[in-house]
C-alpha positions as CSV (number, residue, x, y, z in Angstrom):
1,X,39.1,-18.1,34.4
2,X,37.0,-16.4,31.7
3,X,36.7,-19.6,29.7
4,X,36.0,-22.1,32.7
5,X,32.8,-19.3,33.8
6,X,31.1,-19.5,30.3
7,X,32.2,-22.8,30.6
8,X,33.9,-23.2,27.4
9,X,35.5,-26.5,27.4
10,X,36.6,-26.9,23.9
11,X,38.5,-23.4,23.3
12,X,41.3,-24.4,21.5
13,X,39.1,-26.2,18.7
14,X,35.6,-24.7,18.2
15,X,35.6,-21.7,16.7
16,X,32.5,-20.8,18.2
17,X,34.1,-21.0,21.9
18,X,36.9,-19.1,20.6
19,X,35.1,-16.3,19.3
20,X,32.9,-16.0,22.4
21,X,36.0,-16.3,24.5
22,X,37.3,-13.2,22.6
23,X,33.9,-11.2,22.7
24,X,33.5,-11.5,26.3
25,X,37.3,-11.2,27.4
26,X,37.6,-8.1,25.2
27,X,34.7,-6.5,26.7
28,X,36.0,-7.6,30.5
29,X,38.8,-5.4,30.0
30,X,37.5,-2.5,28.2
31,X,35.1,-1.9,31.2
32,X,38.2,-2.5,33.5
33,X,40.0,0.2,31.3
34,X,37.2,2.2,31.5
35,X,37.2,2.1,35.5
36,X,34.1,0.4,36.3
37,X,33.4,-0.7,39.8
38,X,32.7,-4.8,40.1
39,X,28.8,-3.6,39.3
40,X,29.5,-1.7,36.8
41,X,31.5,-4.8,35.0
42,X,29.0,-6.8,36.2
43,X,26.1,-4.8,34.5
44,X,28.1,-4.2,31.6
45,X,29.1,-8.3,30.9
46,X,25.0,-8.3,31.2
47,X,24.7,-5.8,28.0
48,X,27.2,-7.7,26.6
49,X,25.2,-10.6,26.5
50,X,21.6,-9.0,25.9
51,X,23.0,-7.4,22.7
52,X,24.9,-11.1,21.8
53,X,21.1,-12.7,22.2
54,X,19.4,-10.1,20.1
55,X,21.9,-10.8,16.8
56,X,21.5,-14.6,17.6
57,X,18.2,-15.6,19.2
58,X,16.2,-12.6,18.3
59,X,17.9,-11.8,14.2
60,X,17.8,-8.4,14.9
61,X,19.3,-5.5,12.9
62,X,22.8,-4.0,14.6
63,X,20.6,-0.8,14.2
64,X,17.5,-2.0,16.1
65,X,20.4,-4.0,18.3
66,X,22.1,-0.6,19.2
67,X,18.2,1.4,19.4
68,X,17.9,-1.7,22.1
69,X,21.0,-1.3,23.9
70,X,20.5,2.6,24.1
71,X,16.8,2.1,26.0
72,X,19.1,-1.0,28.5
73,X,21.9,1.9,29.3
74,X,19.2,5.2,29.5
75,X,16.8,2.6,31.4
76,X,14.0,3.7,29.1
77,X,12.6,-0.1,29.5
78,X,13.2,-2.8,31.6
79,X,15.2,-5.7,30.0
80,X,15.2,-8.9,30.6
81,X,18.8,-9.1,31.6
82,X,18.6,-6.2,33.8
83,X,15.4,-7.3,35.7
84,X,15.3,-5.0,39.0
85,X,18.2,-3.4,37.7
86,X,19.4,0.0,39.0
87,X,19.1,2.4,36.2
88,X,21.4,4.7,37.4
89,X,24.6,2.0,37.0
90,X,26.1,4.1,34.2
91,X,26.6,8.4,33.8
92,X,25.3,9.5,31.1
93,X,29.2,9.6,29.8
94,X,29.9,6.3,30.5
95,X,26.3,5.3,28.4
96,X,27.8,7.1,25.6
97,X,31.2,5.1,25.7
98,X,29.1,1.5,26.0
99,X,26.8,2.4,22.7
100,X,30.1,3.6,20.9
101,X,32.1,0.4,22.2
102,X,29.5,-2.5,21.0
């Protein structure tokens, strides 16, 4: 199901869909380890992908890339993935376990 929502149609030979496959699906179920409610995922698969389009489409550092994902989780600053977002989605433990898991 994963594959067929980021519509990844050629998984078993692109590397590139595989690894995405992986990034995604491993993050899917560390936030379903870690408990999160269906918005919490939800919010979660968001950061995912805001810190996946800062490395690609924006070159950034990992250190400005983490600095980034920080202000997303503390809601220092509106993202663009988390427009009218509700900054209190995450504790301030569950913040801390996000920066340490990307």
């Amino acid at each position: 199901k994963m594959a067929e929502f980021l519509n990844l149609t050629q998984l078993k030979t692109s590397l590139k869909e595989t690894i995405l496959f992986d990034y995604y699906t491993a993050g899917f179920w560390w936030a379903k380890e870690m408990n999160f409610s269906l918005i919490q995922i939800s919010g979660f698969m968001g950061l995912l992908n805001f810190a996946l389009e800062n490395l690609s489409s924006k070159r950034m550092t990992l250190g400005d890339n983490v600095k980034e994902l920080e202000k997303a989780v503390t809601g220092i600053r509106e993202t663009e993935s988390e427009e009218g977002g509700d900054v209190n989605l995450f504790s301030v433990d569950q913040g801390k376990a996000i920066i340490d898991f990307l």
